[in-house]
N, C-alpha and C positions, 0 to 999 in steps of 0.2 A: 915368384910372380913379379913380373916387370913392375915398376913404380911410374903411373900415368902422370905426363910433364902438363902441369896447369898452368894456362897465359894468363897472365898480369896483365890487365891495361892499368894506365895513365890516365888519365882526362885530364884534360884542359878546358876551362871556360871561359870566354871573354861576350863582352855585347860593346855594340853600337847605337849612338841615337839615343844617350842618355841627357844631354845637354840641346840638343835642338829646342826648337819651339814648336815644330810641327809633326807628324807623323810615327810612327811605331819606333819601339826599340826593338833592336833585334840584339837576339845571344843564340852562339853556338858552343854546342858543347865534341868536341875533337878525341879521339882516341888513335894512337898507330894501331896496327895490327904489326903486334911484335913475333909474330911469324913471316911476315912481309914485310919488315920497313920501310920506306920509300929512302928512293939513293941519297947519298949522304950529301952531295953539290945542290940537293933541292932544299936541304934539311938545313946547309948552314944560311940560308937563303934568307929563311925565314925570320923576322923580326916584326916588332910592335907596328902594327898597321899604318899609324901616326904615323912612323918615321921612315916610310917605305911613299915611293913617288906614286900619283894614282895609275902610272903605265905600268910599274914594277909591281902594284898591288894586286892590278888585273889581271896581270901574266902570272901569278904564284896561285890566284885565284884559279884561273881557269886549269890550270897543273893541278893542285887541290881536288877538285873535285872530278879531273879525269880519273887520278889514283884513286879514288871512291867508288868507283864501278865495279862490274864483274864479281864472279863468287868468293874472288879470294883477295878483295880489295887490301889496300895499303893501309888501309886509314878510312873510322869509322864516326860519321859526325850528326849531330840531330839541331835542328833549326827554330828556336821558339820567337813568333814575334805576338806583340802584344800591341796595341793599338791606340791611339792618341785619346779614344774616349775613356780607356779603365786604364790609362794614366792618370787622367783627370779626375776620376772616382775613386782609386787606393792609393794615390801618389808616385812620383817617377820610381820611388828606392823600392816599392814593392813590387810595382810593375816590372822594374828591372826583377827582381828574384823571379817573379811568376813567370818571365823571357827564359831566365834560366833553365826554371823548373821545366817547363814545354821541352825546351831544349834536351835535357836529362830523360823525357819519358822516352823521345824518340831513339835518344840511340841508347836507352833501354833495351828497345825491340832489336837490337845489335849484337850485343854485346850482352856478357854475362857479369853483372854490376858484383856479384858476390866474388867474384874474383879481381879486385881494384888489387894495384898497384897504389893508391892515393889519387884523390880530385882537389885538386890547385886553382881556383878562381882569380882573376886578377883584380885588385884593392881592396879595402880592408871591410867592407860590408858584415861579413860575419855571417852570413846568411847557415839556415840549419834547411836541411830535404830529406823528406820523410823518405824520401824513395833512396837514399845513402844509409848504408848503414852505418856509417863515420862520417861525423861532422868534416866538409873540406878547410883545404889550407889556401888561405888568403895572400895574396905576394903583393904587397903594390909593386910597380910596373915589373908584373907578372910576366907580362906579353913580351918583354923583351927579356925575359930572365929566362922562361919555360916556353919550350920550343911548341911546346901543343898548345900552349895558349896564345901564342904568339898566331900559331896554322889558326885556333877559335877568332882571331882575332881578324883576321884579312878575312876569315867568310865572311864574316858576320857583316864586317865593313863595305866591303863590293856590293854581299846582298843588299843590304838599304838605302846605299846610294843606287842599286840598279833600280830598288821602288822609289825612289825622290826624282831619278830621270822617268820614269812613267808618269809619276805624277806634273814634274813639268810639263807633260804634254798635253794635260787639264788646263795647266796655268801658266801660260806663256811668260807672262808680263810679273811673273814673284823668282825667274830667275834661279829652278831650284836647282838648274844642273850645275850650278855655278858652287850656290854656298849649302846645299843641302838640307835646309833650313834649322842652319845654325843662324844665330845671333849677329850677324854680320850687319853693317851700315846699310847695304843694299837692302838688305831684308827690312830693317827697319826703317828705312825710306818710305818701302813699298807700304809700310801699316801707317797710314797717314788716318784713317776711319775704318768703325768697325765691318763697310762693305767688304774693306779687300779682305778679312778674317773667313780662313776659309773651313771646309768640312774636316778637315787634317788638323790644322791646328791645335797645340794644347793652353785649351783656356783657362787652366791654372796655372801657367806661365805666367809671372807678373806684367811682362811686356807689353804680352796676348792679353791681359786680364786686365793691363790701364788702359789700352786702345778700347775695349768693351766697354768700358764703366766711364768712358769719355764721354761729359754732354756735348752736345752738337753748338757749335758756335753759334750766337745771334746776335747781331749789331742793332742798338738802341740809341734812337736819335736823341738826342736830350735837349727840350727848352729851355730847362731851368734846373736848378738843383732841389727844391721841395718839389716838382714833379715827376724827380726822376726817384724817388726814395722808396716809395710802392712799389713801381715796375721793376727795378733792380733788386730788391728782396724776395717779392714774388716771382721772379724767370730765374733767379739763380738757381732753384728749385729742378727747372727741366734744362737751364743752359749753361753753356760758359759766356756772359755775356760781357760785353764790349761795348762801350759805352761810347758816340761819337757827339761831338758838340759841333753843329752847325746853325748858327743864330748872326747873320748876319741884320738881322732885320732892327735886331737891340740898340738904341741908342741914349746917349752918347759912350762914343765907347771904354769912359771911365765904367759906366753900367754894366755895359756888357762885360769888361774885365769884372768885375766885381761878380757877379752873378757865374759868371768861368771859374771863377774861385772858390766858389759855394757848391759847385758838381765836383771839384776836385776833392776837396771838403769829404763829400759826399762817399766819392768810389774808393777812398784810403778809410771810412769806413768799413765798408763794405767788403773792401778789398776786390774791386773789379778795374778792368785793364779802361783806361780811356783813352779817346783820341780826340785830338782838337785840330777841327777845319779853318779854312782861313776865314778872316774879316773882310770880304767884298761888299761891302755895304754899297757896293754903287750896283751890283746887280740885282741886290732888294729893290731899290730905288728903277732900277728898270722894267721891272717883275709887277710893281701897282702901278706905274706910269700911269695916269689916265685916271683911278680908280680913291684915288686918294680920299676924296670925301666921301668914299662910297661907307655906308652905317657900319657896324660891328658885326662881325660875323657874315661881312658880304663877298664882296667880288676883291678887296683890297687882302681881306683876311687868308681867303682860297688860294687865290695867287700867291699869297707869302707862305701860307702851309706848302703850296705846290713845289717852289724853287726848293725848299729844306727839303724835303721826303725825296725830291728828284735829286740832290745832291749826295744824299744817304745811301740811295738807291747806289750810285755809281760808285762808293765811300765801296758799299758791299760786294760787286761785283769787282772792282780791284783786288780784294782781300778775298774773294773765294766763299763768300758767308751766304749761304742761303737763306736761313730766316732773318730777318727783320721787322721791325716795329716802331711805335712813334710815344712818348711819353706825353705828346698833346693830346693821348686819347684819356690822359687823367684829366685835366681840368673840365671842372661843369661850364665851363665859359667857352667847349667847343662843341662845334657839330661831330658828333658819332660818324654818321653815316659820310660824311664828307670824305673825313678823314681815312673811313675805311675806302671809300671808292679810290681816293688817291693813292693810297698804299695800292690797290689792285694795278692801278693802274702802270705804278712804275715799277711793279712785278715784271710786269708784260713787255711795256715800251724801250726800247735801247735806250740806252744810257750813252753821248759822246765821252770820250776818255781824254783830254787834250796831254796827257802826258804822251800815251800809247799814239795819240792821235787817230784812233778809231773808234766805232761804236761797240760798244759792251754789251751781248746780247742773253747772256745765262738769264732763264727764270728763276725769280724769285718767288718766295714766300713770306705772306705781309702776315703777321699774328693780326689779325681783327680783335685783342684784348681789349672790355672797357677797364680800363683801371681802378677807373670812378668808382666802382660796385663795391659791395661789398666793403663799403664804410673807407675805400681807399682814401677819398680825399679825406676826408676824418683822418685817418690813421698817418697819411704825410703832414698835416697839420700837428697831431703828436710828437711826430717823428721830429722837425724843424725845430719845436718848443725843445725838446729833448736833448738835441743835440747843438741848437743855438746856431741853425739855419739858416741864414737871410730868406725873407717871403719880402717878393718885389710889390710895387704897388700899381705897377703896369704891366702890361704885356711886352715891353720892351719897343713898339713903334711908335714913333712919334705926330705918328696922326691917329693914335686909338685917344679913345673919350677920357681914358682916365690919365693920357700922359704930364707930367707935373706941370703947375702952370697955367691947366684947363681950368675953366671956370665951374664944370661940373666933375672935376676930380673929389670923388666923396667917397670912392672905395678904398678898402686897404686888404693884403693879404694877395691882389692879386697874383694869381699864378697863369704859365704858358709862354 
């Protein structure tokens, strides 16, 4: 009786898209058909996908999977991709196996797995498949040592970048035909906030996962440094906030230095980023022209809140910052509702830029916070004793009631 010749396969395994930030892995699992080999000029061809040009990749690719046709193909291969969401639910190294594994059932349906020759995976994972009856053998840079993994290696490759150029054509502007969304400068350009994070992306990527857990910037005008202590503990909470000092109205400007020193004080507490506007005290001066003895809290006060909030405003439209807000909505010694009308209102109104030399038109959003509430002024009061704060004893203008000097100067503590 004749002795029946049993074929041996090989496999090889390789995957792509283990390192990106976005989209599926893919792994192909590769067998010859050692009854048909493919010609030996195609065979010596073949090497680690990496080190192969992407026209070279293309052309071995599309030969690959011609010789995989027909009943009596060259070469027998199975495709497993697994997806950026049950990346993010088992981790990339399991996802990678379960790409594997997919890969393995399909050219299962192929091939007769109880007759292996040996399965070869490329790096040292170690992974164990119920559907193997022998644990595989590990090679790091496998793909350029084993020729079948080197063939798993270019499918697997062309396939994923053919889905990353599909997917570009969702996403024009992330560039994926470019870097595939690998980790590249350009890619991370593009994640500037969590809008550009798209349905693809893996949000257990730390990249992916610091652009999410980003607060949203918001610039805070600051009067004074005891009324900036509330607002900045409380918005660190939902912001990255930025702290801008524009108090031209402060005089003399030993004061006002002095009181600049006490918010510096303040945000190397804190640890929030400040910014300091300049000293135009002659455009306060231009701002109440006219208004000067007008009472506390009137047309002199408005007009001096107005030039600050409008100078914040422009402060923020420069810098890209949507939200903003005003630390004058802590002191009891100001109008609520003013302040918030003002803030609306330079939401809305353009802002001139005399650097840009144009008007700056982006909407804003003004936080309508009272500060005050919620025992705030109390608790900056704390805070100042605490930390050994300066609390001014004016408002900083030199025609308010309490400026030194006044004959009804009887308060102390003032803040704004």
């Amino acid at each position: 009786m004749q002795k029946q010749n049993i074929i041996k396969y090989k496999i090889g395994i390789d995957e792509a898209g283990r390192g990106p930030w976005l989209g599926s892995v893919v792994a192909c699992a590769l067998a010859f058909n050692p009854e048909n080999m493919p010609e030996s000029i195609l065979l010596s061809q073949i090497n680690d996908s990496k080190k192969l040009s992407e026209k070279k990749r293309e052309e071995l690719f599309e030969k690959l999977i011609d010789i995989s046709r027909g009943t009596n193909p060259s070469l027998y291969f199975g495709v497993g991709v697994v997806d950026n969401y049950i990346i993010d639910e088992i981790n990339i190294k399991q996802a990678n196996k379960e790409a594997m594994r997919r890969a393995l059932v399909e050219l299962e349906r192929k091939i007769d797995f109880k007759n292996l020759n040996g399965v070869f995976i490329d790096g040292n994972d170690n992974y164990k498949f119920d559907i193997l009856e022998k644990p595989p053998i590990f090679i790091v840079e496998g793909d350029s040592k084993v020729t079948e993994i080197g063939a798993a290696s270019i499918i697997a490759k062309v396939f994923r970048d053919k889905l990353m150029n599909q997917y570009a054509l969702l996403y024009p502007d992330l560039n994926l035909e470019n870097h595939k969304g690998y980790g590249t400068k350009n890619h991370s350009d593009y994640l500037t906030d969590k809008s550009k994070i798209t349905g693809i992306h893996r949000l257990s990527y730390k990249p992916v996962k610091k652009i999410l857990e980003q607060k949203p910037k918001l610039l805070l005008h600051i009067c004074c440094g005891p009324d900036a202590t509330v607002p900045i503990m409380d918005l660190k909470n939902d912001y990255e906030v930025i702290c801008f000092w524009y108090d031209p109205n402060i005089q003399p400007k030993k004061e006002h230095d002095k009181r600049l020193g006490e918010l510096i004080k303040v945000c190397e507490i804190e640890k929030v980023e400040y910014i300091v506007g300049e000293y135009d005290y002659k455009n306060f001066f231009d701002r109440i022209k006219g208004f000067e003895d007008t009472p506390e809290k009137g047309e002199k006060c408005t007009h001096c809140y107005d030039m600050r909030l409008e100078r914040t405003a422009l402060e923020a439209r420069r810098l890209g910052i949507k939200y903003w807000t005003s630390t004058l909505n802590t002191s009891p010694h100001k109008d609520l509702e003013k302040m918030f009308s003002l803030g609306d209102k330079w939401s809305i109104n353009e802002t001139f830029d005399s650097i840009s030399n144009k008007n700056l038109k982006e909407k804003l959003d003004f936080l309508k916070t009272a500060f005050r509430k919620n025992a705030g002024f109390k608790r900056s009061v704390e805070y100042t004793k605490k930390h050994n704060i300066y609390r001014q004893t004016y408002c900083g203008c030199i025609y308010s009631d309490t400026f030194p000097g006044k004959n009804n100067n009887k308060k102390s503590g003032f803040s704004g």
